[in-house]
N, CA, C and O atoms as a Maestro MAE file, in Angstrom:
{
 s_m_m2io_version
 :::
 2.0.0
}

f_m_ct {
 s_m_title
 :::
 protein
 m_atom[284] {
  # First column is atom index #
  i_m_mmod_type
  r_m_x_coord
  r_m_y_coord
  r_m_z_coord
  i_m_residue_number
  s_m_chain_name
  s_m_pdb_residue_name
  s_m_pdb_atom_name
  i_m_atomic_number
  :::
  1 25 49.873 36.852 0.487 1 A "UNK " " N  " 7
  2 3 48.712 37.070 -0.376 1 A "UNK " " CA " 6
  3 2 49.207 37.259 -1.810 1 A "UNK " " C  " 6
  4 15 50.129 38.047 -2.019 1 A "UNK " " O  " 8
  5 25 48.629 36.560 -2.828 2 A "UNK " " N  " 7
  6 3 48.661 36.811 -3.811 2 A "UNK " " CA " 6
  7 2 48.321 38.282 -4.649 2 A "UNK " " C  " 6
  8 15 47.342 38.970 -4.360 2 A "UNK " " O  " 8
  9 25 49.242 38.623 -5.675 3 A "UNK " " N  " 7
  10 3 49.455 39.974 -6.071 3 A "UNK " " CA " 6
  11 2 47.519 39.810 -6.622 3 A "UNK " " C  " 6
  12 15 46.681 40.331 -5.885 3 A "UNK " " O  " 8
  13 25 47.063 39.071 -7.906 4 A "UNK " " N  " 7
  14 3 45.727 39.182 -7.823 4 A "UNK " " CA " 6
  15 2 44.737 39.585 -7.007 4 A "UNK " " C  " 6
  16 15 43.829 40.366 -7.291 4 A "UNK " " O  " 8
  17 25 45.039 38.733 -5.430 5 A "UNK " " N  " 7
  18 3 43.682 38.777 -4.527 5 A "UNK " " CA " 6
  19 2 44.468 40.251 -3.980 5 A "UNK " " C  " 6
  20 15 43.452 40.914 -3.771 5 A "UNK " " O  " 8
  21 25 45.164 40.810 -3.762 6 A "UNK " " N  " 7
  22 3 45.980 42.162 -3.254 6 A "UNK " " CA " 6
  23 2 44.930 43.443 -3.968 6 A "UNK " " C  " 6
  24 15 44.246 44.245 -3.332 6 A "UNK " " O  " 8
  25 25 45.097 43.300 -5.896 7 A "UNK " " N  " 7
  26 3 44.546 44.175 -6.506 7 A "UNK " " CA " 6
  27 2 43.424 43.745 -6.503 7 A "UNK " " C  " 6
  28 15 42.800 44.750 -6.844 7 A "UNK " " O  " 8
  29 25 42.519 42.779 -6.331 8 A "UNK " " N  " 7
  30 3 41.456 42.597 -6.123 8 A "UNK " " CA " 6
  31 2 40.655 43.231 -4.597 8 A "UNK " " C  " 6
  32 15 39.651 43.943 -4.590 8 A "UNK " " O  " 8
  33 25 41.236 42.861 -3.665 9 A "UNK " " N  " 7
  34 3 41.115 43.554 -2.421 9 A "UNK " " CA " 6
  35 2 41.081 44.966 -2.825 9 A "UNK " " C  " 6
  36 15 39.953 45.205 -3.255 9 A "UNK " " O  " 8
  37 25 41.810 45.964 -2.867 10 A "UNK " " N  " 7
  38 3 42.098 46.942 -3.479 10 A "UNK " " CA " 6
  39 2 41.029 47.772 -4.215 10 A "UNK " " C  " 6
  40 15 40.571 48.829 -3.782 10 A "UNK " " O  " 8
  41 25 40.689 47.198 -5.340 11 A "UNK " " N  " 7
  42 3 39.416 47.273 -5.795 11 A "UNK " " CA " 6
  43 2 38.247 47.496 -5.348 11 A "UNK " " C  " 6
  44 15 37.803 48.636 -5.487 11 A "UNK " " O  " 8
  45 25 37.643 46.743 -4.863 12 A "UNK " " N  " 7
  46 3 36.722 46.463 -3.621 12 A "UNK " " CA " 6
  47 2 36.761 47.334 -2.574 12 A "UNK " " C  " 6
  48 15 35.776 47.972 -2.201 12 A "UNK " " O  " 8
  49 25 38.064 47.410 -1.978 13 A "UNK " " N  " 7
  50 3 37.472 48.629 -0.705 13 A "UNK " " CA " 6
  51 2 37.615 49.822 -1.289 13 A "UNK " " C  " 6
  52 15 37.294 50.773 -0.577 13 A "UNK " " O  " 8
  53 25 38.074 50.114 -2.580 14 A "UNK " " N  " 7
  54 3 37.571 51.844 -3.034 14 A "UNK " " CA " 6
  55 2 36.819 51.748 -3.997 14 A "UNK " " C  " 6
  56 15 36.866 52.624 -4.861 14 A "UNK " " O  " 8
  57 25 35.994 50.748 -4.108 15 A "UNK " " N  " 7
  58 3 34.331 50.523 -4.825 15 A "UNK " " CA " 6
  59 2 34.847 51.157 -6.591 15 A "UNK " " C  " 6
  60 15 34.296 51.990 -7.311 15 A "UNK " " O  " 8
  61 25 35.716 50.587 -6.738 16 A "UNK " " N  " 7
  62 3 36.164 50.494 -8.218 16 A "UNK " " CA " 6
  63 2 35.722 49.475 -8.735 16 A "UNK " " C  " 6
  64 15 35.505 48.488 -8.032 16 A "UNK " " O  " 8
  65 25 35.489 49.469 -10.043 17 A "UNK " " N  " 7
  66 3 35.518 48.264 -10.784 17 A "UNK " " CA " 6
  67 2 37.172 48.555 -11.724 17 A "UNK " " C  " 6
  68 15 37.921 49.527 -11.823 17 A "UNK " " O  " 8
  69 25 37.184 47.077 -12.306 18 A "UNK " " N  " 7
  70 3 38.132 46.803 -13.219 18 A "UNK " " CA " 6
  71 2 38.267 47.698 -14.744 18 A "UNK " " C  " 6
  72 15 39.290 48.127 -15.276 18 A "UNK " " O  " 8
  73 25 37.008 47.780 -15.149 19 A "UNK " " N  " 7
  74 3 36.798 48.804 -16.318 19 A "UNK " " CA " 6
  75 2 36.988 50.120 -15.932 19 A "UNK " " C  " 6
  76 15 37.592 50.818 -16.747 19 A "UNK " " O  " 8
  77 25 36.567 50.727 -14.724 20 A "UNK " " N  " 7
  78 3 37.063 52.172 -14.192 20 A "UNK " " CA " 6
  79 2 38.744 52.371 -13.987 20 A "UNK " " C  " 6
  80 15 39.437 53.325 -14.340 20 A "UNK " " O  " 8
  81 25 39.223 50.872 -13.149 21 A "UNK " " N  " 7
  82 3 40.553 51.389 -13.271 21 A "UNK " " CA " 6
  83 2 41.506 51.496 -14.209 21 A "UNK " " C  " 6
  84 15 42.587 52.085 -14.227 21 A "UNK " " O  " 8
  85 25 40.723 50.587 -15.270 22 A "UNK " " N  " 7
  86 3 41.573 50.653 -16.485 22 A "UNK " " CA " 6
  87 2 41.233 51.654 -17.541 22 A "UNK " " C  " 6
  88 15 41.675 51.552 -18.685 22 A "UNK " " O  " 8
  89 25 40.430 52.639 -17.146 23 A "UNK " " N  " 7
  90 3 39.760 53.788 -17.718 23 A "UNK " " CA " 6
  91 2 41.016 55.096 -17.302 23 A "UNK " " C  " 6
  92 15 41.721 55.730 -18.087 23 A "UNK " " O  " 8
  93 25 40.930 55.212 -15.229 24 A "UNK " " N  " 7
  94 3 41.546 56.001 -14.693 24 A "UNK " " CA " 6
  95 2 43.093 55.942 -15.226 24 A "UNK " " C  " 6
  96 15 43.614 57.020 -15.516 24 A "UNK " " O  " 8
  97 25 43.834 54.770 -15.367 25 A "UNK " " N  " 7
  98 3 44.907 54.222 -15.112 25 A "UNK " " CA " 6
  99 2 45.135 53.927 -16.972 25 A "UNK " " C  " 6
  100 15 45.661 52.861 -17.293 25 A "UNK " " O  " 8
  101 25 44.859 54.573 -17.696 26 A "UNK " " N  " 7
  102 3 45.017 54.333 -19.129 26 A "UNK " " CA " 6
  103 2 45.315 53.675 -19.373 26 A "UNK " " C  " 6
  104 15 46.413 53.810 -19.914 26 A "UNK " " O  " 8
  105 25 44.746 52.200 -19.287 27 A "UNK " " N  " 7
  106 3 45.875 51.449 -19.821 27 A "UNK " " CA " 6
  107 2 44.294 50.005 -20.400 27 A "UNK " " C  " 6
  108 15 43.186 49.777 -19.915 27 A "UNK " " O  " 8
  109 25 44.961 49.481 -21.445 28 A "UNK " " N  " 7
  110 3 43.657 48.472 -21.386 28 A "UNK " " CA " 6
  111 2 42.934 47.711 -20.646 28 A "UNK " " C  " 6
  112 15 43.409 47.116 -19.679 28 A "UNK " " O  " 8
  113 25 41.560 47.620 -21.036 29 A "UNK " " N  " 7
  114 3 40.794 46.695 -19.646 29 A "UNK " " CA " 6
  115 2 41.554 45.237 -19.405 29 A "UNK " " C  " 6
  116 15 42.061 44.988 -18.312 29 A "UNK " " O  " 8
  117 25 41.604 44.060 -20.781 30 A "UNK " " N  " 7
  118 3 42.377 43.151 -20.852 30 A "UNK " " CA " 6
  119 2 43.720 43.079 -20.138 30 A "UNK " " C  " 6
  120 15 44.358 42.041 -19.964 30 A "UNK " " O  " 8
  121 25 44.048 44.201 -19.775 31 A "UNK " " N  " 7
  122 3 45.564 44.107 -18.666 31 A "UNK " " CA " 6
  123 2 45.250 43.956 -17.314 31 A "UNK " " C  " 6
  124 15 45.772 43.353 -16.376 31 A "UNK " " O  " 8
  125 25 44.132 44.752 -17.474 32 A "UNK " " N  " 7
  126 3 43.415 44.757 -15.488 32 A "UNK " " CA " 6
  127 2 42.950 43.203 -15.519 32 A "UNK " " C  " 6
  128 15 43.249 42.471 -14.576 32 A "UNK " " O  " 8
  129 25 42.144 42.673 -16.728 33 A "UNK " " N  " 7
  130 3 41.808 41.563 -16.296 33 A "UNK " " CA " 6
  131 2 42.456 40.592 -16.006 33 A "UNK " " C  " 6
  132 15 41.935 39.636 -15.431 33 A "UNK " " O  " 8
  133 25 43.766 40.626 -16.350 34 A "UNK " " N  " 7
  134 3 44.835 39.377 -16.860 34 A "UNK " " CA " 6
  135 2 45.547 39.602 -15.460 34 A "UNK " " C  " 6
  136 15 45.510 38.707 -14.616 34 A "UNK " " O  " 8
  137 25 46.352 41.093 -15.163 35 A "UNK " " N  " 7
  138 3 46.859 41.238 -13.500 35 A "UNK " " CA " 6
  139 2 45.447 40.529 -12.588 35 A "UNK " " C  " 6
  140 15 45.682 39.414 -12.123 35 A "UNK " " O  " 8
  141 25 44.615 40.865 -12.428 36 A "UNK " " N  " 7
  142 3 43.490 39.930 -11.473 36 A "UNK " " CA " 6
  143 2 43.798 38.781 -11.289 36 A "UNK " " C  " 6
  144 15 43.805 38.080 -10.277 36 A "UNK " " O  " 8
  145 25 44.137 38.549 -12.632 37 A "UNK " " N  " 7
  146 3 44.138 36.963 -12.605 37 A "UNK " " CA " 6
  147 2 45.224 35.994 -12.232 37 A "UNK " " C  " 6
  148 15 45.251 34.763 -12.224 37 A "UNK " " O  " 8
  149 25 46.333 37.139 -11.848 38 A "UNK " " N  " 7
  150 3 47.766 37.177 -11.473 38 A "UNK " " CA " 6
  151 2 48.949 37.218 -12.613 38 A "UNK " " C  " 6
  152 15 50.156 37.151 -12.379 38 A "UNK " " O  " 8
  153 25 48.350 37.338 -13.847 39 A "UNK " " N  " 7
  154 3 49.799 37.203 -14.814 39 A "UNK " " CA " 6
  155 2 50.101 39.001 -14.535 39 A "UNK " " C  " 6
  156 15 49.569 40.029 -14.117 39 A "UNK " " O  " 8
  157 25 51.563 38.359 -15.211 40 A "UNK " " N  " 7
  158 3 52.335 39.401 -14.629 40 A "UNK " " CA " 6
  159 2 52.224 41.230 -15.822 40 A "UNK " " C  " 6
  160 15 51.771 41.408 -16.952 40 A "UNK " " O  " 8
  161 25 52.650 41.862 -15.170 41 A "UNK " " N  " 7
  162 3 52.514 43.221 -15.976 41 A "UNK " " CA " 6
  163 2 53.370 43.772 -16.382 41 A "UNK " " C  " 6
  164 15 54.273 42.936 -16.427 41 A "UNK " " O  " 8
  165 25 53.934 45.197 -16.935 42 A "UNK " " N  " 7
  166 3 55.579 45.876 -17.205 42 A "UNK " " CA " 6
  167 2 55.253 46.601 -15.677 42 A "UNK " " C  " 6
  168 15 54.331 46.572 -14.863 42 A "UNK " " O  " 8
  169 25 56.588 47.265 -15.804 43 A "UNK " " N  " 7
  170 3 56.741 48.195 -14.648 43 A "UNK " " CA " 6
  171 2 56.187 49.740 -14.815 43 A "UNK " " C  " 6
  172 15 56.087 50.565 -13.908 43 A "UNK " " O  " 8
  173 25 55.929 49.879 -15.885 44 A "UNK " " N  " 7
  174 3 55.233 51.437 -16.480 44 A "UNK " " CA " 6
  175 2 53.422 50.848 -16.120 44 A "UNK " " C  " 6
  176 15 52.682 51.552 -15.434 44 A "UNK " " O  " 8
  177 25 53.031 49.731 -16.609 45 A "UNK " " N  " 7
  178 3 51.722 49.168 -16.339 45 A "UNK " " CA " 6
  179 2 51.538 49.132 -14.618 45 A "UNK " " C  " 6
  180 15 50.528 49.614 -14.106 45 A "UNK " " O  " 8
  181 25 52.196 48.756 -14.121 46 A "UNK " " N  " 7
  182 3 51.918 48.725 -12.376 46 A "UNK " " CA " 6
  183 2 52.303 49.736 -12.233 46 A "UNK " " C  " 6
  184 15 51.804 49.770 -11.108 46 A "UNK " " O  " 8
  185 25 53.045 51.269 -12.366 47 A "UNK " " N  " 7
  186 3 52.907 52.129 -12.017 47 A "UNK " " CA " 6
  187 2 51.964 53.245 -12.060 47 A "UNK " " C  " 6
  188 15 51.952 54.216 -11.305 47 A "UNK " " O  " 8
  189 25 50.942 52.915 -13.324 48 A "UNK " " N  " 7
  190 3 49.707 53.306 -13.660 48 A "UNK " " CA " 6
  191 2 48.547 52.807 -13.021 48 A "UNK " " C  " 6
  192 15 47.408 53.235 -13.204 48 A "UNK " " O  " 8
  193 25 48.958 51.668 -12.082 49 A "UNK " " N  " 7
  194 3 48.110 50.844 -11.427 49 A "UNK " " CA " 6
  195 2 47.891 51.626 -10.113 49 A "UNK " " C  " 6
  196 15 46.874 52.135 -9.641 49 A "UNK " " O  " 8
  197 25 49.090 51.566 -9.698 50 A "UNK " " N  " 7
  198 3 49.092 52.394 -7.818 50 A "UNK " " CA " 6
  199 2 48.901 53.699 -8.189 50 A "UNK " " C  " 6
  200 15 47.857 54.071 -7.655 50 A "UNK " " O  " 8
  201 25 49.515 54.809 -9.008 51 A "UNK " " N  " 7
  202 3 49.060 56.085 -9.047 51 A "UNK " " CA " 6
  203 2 46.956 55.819 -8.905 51 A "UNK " " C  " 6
  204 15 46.387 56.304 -7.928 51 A "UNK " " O  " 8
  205 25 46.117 55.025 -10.009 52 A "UNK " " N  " 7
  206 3 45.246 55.440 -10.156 52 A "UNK " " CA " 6
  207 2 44.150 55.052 -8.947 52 A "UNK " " C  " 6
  208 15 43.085 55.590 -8.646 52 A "UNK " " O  " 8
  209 25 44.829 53.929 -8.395 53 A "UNK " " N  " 7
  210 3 44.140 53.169 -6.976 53 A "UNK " " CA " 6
  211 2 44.797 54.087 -5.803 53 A "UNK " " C  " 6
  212 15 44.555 53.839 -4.622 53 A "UNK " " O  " 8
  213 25 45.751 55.300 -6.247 54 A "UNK " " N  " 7
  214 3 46.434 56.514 -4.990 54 A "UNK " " CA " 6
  215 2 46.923 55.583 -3.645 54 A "UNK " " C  " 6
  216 15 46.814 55.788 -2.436 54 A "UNK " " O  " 8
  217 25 47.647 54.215 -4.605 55 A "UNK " " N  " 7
  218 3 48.528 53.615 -3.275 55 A "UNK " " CA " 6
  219 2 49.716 52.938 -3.051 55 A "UNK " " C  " 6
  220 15 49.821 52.080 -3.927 55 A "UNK " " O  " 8
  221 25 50.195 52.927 -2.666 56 A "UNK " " N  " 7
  222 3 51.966 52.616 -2.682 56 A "UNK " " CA " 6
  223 2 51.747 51.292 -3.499 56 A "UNK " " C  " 6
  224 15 50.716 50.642 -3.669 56 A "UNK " " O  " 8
  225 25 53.496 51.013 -4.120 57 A "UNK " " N  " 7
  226 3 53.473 50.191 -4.759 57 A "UNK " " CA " 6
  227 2 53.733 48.708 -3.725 57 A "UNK " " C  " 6
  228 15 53.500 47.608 -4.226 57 A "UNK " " O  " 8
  229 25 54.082 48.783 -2.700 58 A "UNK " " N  " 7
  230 3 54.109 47.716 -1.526 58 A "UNK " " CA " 6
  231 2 53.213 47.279 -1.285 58 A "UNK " " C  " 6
  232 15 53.121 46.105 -0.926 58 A "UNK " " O  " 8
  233 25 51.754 48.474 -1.459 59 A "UNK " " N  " 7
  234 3 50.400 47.354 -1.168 59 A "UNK " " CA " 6
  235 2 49.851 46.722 -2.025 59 A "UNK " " C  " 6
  236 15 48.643 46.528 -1.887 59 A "UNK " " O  " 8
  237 25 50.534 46.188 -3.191 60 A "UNK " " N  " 7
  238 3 50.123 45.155 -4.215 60 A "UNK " " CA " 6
  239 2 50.684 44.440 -4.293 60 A "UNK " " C  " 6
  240 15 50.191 43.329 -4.101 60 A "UNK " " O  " 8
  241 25 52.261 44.558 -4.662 61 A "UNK " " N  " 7
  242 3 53.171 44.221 -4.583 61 A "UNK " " CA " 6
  243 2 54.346 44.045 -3.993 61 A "UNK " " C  " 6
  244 15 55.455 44.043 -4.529 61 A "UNK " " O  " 8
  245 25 53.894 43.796 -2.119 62 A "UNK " " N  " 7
  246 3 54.759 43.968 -0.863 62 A "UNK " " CA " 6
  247 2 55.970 42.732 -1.281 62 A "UNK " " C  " 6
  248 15 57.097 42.785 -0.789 62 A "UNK " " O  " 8
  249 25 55.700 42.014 -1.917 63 A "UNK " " N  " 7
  250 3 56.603 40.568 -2.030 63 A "UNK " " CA " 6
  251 2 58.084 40.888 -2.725 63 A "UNK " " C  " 6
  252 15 59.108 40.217 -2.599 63 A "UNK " " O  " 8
  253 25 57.882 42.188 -3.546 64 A "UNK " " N  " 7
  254 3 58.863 42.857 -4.745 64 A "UNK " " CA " 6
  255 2 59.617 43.686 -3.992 64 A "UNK " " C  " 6
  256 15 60.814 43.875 -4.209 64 A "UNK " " O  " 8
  257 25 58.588 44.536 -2.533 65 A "UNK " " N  " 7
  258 3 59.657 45.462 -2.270 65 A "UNK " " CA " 6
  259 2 59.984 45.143 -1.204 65 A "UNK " " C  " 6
  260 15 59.222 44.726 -0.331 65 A "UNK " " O  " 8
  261 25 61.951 45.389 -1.052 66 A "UNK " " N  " 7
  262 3 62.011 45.172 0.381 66 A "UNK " " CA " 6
  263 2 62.005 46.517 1.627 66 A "UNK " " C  " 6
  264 15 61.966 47.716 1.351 66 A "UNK " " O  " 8
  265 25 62.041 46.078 2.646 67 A "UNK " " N  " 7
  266 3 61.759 46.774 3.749 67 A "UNK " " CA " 6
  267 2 62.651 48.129 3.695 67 A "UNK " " C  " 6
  268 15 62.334 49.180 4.251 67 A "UNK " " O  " 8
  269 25 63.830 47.915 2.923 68 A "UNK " " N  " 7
  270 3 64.948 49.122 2.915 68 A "UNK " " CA " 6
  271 2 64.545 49.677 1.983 68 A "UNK " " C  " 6
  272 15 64.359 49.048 0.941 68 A "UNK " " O  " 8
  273 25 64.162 51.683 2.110 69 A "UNK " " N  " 7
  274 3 64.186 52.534 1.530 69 A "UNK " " CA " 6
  275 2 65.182 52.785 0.400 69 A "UNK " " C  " 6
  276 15 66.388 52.719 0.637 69 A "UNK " " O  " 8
  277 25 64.695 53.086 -0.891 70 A "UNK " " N  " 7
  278 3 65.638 53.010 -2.003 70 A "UNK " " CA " 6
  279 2 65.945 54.434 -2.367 70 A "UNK " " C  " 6
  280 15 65.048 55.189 -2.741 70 A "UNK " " O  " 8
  281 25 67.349 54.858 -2.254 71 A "UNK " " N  " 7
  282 3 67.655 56.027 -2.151 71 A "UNK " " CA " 6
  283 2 67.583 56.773 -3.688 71 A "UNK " " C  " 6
  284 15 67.858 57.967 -3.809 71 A "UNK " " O  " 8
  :::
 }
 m_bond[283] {
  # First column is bond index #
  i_m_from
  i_m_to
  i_m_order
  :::
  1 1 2 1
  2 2 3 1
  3 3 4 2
  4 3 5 1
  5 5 6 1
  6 6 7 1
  7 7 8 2
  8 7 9 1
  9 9 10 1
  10 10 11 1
  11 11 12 2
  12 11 13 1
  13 13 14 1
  14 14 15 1
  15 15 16 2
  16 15 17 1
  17 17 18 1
  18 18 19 1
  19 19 20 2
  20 19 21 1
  21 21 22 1
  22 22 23 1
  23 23 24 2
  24 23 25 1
  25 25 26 1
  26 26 27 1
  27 27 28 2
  28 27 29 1
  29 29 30 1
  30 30 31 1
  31 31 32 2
  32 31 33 1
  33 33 34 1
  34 34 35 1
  35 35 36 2
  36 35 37 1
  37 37 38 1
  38 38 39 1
  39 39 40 2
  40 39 41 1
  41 41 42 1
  42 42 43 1
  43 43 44 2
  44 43 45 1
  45 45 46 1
  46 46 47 1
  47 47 48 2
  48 47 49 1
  49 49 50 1
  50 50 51 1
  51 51 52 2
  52 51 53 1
  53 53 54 1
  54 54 55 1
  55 55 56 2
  56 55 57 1
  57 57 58 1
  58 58 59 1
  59 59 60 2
  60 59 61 1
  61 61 62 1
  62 62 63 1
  63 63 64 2
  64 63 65 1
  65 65 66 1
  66 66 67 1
  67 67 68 2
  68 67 69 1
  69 69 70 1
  70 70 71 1
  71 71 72 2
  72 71 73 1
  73 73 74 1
  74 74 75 1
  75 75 76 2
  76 75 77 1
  77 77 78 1
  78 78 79 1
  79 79 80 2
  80 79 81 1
  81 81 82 1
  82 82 83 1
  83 83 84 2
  84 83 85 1
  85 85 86 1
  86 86 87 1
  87 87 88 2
  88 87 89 1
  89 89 90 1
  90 90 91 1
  91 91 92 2
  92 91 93 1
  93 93 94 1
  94 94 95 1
  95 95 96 2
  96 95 97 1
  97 97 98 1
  98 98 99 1
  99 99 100 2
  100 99 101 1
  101 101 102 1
  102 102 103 1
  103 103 104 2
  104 103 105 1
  105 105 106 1
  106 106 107 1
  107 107 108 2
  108 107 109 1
  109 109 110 1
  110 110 111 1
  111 111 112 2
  112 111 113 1
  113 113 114 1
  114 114 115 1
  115 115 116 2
  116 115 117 1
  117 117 118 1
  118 118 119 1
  119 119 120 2
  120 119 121 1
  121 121 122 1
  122 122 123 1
  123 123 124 2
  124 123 125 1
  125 125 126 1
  126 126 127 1
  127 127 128 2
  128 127 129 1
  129 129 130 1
  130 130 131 1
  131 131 132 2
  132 131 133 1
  133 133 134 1
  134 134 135 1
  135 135 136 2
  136 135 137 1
  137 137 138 1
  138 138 139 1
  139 139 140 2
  140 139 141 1
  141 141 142 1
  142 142 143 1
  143 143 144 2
  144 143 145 1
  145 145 146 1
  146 146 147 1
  147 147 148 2
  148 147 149 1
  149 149 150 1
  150 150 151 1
  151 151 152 2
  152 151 153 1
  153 153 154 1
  154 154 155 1
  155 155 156 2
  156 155 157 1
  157 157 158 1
  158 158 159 1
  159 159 160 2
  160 159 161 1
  161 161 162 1
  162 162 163 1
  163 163 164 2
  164 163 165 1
  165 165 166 1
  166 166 167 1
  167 167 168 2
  168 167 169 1
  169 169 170 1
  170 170 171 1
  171 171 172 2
  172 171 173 1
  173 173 174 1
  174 174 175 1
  175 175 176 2
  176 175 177 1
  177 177 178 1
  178 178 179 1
  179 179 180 2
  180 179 181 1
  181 181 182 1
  182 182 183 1
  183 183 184 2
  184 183 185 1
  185 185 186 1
  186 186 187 1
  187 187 188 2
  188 187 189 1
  189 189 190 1
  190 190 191 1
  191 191 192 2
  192 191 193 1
  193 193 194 1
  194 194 195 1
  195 195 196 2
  196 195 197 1
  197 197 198 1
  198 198 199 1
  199 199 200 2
  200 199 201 1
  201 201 202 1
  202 202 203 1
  203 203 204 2
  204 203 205 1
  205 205 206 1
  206 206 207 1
  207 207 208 2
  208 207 209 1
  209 209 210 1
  210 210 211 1
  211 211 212 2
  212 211 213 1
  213 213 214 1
  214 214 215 1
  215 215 216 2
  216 215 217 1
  217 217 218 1
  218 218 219 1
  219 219 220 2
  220 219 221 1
  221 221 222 1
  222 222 223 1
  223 223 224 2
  224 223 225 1
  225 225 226 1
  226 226 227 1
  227 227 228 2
  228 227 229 1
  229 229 230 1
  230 230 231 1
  231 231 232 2
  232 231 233 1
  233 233 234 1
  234 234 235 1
  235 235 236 2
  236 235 237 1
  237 237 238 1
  238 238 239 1
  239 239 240 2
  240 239 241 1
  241 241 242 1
  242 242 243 1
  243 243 244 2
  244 243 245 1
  245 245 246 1
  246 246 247 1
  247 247 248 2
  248 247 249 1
  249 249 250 1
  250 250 251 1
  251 251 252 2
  252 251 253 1
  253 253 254 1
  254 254 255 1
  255 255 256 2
  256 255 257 1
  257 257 258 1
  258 258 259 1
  259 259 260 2
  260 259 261 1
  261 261 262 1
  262 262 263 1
  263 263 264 2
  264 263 265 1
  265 265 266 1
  266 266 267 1
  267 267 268 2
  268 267 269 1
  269 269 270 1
  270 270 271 1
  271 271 272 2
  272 271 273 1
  273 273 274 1
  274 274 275 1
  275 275 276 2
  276 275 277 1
  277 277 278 1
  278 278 279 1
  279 279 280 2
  280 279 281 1
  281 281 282 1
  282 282 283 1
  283 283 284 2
  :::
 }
}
């Protein structure tokens, strides 16, 4: 699955919109819209992403992390 349809999914089942998460998640709306759309983000920007959606960074971005715990 694509990282877009991931944060899009995401969205949707905790009845967020895009302007709320980019409200919760400080960061501009134009960034939420552009990740949707799949371009890519910094790593401080997707970490503002999963804190404000309260979900690991694997369920957006399972493709980035691998299966081994990073010590």
């Amino acid at each position: 699955m694509e990282i877009s349809s991931q944060l899009n999914t995401l969205l949707e089942s905790k009845g967020m919109s895009a302007d709320e998460l980019a409200e919760k998640a400080d960061i501009p709306r134009m960034t939420i819209y552009n990740a949707r759309k799949g371009k890519n983000v910094t790593l401080t920007t997707a970490m503002k992403i999963v804190k404000a959606l309260e979900v690991n960074v694997s369920d957006i971005w399972s493709e980035f992390v691998e299966d081994e715990e990073v010590a």
